[in-house]
Structures are given as structure tokens and as C-alpha cells.
C-alpha positions in Angstrom: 31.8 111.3 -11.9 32.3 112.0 -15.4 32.9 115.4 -16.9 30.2 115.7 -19.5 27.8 114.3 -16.5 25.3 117.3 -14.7 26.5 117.7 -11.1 24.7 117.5 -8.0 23.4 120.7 -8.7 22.3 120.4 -12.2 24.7 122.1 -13.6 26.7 121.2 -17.2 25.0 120.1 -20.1 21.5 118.3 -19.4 20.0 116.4 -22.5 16.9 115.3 -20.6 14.6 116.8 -17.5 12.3 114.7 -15.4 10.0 116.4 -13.5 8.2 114.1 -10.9 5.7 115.8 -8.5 5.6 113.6 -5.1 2.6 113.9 -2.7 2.1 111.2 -0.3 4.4 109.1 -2.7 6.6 106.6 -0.4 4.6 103.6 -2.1 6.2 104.5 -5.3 9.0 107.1 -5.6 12.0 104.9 -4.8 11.0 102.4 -7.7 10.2 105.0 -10.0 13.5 107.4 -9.5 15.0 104.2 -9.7 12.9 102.8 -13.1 14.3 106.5 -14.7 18.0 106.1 -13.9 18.2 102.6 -15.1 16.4 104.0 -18.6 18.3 107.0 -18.8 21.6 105.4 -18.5 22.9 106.1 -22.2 21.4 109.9 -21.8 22.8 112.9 -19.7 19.8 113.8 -17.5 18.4 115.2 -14.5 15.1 113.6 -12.0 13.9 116.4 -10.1 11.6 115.8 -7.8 9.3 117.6 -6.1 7.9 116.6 -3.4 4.5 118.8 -2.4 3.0 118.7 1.0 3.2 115.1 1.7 1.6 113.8 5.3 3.9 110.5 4.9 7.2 109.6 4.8 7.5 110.9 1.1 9.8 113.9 1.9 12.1 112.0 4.1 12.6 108.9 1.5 13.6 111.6 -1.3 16.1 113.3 0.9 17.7 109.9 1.4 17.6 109.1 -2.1 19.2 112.9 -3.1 21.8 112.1 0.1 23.2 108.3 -1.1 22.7 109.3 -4.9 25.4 107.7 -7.1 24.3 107.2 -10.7 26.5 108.8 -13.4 25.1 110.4 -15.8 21.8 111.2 -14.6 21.8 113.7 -11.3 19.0 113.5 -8.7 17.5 116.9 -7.5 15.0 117.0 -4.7 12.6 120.3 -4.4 9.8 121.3 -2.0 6.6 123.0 -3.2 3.5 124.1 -1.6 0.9 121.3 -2.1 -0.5 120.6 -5.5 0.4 119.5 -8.6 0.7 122.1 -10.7 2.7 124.1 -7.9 5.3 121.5 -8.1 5.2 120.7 -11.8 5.7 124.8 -12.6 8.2 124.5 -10.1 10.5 121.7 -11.8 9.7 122.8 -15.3 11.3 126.7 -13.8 14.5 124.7 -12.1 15.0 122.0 -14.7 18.2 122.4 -16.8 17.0 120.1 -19.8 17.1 120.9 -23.6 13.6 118.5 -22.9 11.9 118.2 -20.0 9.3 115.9 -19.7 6.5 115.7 -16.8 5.1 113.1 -15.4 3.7 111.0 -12.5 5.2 109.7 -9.5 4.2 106.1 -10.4 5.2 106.3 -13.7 1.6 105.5 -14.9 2.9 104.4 -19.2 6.5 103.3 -18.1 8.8 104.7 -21.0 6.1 104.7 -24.1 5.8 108.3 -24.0 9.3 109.1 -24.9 9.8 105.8 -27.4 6.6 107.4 -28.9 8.6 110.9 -28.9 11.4 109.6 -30.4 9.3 107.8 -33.0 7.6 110.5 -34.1 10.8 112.6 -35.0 12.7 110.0 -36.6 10.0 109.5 -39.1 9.2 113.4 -39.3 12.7 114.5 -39.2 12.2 117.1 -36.8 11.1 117.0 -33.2 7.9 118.8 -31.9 8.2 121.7 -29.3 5.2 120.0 -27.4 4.3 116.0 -27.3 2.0 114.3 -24.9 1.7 110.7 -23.9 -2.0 111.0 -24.6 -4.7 108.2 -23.2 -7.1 109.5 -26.1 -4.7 108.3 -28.9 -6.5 105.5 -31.0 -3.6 103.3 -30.8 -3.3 103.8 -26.7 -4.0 100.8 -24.6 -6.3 102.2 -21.8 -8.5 100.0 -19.3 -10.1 102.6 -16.8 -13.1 101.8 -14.8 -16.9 103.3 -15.3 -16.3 106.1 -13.2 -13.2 107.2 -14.1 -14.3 106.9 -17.9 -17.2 109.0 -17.0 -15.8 111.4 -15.7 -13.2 111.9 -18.1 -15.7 112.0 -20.5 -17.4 114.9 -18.8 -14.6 117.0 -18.6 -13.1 116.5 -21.9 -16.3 117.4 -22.8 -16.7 120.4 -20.8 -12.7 121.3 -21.9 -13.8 121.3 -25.6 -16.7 123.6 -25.1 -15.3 126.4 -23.1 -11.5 126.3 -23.9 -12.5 125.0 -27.9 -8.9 123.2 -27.5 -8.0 120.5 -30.1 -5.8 118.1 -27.7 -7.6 115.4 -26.9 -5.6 114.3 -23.8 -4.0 117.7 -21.8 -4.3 115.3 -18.6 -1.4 113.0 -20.1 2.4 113.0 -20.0 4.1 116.0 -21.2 7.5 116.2 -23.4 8.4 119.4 -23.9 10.8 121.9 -25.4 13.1 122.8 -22.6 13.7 126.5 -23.0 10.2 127.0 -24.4 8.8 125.9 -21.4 11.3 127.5 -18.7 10.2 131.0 -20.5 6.3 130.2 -20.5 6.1 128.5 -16.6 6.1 131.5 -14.9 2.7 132.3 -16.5 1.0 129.3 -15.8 -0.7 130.1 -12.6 -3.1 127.0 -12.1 -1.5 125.1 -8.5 -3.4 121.4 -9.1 -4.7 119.2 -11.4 -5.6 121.6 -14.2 -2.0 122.7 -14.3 -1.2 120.5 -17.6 -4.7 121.6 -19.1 -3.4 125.9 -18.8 0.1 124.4 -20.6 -2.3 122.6 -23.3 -4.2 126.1 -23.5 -1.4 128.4 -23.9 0.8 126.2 -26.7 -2.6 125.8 -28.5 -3.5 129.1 -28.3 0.3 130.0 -29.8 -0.6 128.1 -32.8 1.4 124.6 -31.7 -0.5 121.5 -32.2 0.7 119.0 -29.5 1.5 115.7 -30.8 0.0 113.0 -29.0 1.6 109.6 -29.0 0.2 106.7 -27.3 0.6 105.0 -24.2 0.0 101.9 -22.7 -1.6 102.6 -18.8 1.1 100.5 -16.5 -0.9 97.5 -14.6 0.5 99.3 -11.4 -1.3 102.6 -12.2 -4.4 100.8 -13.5 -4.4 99.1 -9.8 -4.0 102.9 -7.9 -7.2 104.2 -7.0 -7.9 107.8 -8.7 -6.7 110.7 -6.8 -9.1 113.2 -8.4 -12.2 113.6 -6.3 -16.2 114.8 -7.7 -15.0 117.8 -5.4 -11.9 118.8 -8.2 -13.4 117.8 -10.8 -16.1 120.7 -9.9 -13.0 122.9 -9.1 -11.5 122.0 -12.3 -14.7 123.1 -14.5 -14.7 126.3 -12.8 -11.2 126.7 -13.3 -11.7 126.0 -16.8 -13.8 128.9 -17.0 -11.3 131.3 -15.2 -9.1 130.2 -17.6 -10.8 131.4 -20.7 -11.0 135.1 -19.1 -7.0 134.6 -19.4 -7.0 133.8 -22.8 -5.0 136.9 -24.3 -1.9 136.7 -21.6 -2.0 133.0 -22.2 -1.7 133.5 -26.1 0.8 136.3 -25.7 3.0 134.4 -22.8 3.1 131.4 -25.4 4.0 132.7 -28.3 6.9 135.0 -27.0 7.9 131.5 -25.8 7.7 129.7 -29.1 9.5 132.9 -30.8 13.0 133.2 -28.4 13.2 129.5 -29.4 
């Protein structure tokens, strides 16, 4: 293995970390571990998974994949969380050794448009954001989603905008973030499921960072997945949207003693 790749362990110099949270992935993981290494070839980088609670064969297919791993320059870490996403997400982001992490989903729902949109945007801008998000909301995003789930992201954005008054107008997207920034705020985020990305979206904003949203174009395997958010989390998730407005202040503070160490 070369010098200036990470080792098994993560350690040495890490450009990029992938966080994927696994539950009751064996359908997809492989592929998608797989899609990443194959992209990632020119970059030194890190895939950390973490797999959460998983009834199926999930945990056993990423121990195989961490056992027979043999790409270069990118390593291949495999954690275990409690179940839920944000338990494994906060998690990754806390063990990841990138000077950019970036989260996202075990089926890799936009393939690679959210960091060609990253890279886009700094290029033109000559300086990269602490906070980007491969956002479904962005005019120039390429989003088919059926009735229901267009209702019901509706509702909740909705809902979000009221009680949070936050300015992002995707939080449930793709996240590209500042790696040290993010290692110091995760052990503040407290939220263990699907609002997880929403509290991160909440505390940067409430720091004063605007994320930039790039668009996205929603990959034909993800369009075919059926939704994994019930009517039962998405009442969860409004109450929790709630609970997070009484932790405004530590959310603000947290944040933006992040943002100022880096």
C-alpha cells in the first residue's frame, strides 16, 4: 500500500470521509462501497460505514468487505451503532479522519452530483463552504417523488420553517461538510434518527453559516426504493422539531465554537 494512503485504521492523511449509515442494507451496500472506491480513486479517502441494528445480513456482508478490502488509496472502516440514523451518522462524523466528510445514504440516492456540485461551487467562488448539501429543493435538482412522499415533505418542510424559522430548504439531503468543524460540533447533536441532519442544519444556521445547496439528480435505483420514513416518524419528527427549538442556545453556542477553532 502506498505511503501517502490512510491505513486500515484510518490513520495518515485523509482528504475525504464517507460516512454511510447501514440498516438492513445487504441489497445495496456492496455496490455502493464499491460505486465510492471506484470514484474516489484519484482522492486519499476513507468509507466508514456504520452499520445500525440491522435484522439481515447487513453486518455480516460489511465485515467481509472490511476483511478482503484491497483498494489503495481509499481505506474501508466498518463501525457498529445502536439503531438509527443519526446514532450512526454522529458516530462516523466523531471517527472520521477527513479534512471533508460527507454523509450520505447507503444506496447512494444522487450518485456523485453532490460533490461535482461541491466542487463546482468552489471553483467558481474561489473558496469552499464549511457546510454544502446535495439539496432535493434546489431549482435546478431533478426530483420525481410520488404523491405521498411529496406531501409529506411538504408538511414537514413546512412545519420545519415555522418552528425552527431555518432558511435551508433541504436539511434531509446529502451533507459535505468541514471536517474538523463537524468532529468538534457532533458530540452535541443528540437527535438518534431521521432528524439527525435537520439538528446539524439547525446548529450551522443558528452559527450564522448559510449551507449551500447544490443540486442533485434522485438515482433511478432510489426513486424505485420504497420510503423508509413512516406517518409514525414523521409525527416523531414534528415533535422533535419542537424539542429542538427548547435547545436553541446550546445548539448556537456548540456551533459557533465549532466554526471559530476552524
Amino acid at each position: 500500500m502506498p505511503t501517502d494512503s490512510p491505513s486500515r485504521d484510518g490513520a495518515g492523511a485523509v482528504e475525504l470521509s464517507v460516512v454511510i449509515p447501514a440498516h438492513n442494507s445487504a441489497a445495496v451496500i456492496e455496490s455502493t462501497v464499491t460505486a465510492f472506491a471506484d470514484h474516489l480513486v484519484d482522492r486519499i479517502a476513507e468509507i466508514v460505514v456504520v452499520e445500525n441494528g440491522s435484522t439481515d445480513d447487513t453486518s455480516a456482508i460489511c465485515d467481509r468487505l472490511e476483511r478482503d478490502w484491497d483498494a489503495e488509496r481509499t481505506a474501508l472502516r466498518v463501525l457498529h451503532s445502536d439503531k438509527g440514523m443519526g446514532n450512526a451518522l454522529r458516530l462516523g462524523i466523531l471517527r472520521s479522519r477527513g479534512d471533508r466528510v460527507l454523509l450520505t445514504a447507503d444506496d447512494l440516492p444522487f450518485g456523485f452530483d453532490d460533490l461535482a456540485g461541491a466542487d463546482e461551487h468552489a471553483r467558481r467562488s474561489a473558496v469552499q463552504a464549511p457546510v454544502y448539501i446535495g439539496s432535493k429543493s434546489h431549482p435546478r435538482s431533478e426530483v420525481e417523488r410520488g404523491v405521498l412522499r411529496a406531501a409529506m415533505t411538504l408538511g414537514f418542510a413546512t412545519l420545519r420553517r415555522v418552528v425552527l424559522r431555518t432558511r435551508t430548504g433541504d436539511p434531509q439531503g446529502t451533507f459535505l461538510l468541514d471536517g474538523p468543524m463537524a468532529r468538534d460540533l457532533a458530540p452535541a447533536l443528540t437527535e438518534p434518527g431521521f432528524l439527525f441532519t435537520t439538528e446539524l442544519d439547525y446548529a450551522v444556521e443558528l452559527a450564522g453559516i448559510r449551507p449551500v445547496e447544490v443540486p442533485v439528480r434522485l438515482s433511478d435505483r432510489h426513486h424505485d426504493q420504497p420510503s423508509r420514513v413512516a406517518p409514525a416518524d414523521i409525527v416523531a419528527m414534528a415533535r422533535g422539531l419542537w424539542q429542538l427549538r427548547t435547545r436553541r442556545r446550546g445548539l448556537r453556542e456548540a456551533a459557533g465554537a465549532a466554526l471559530r477553532r476552524h
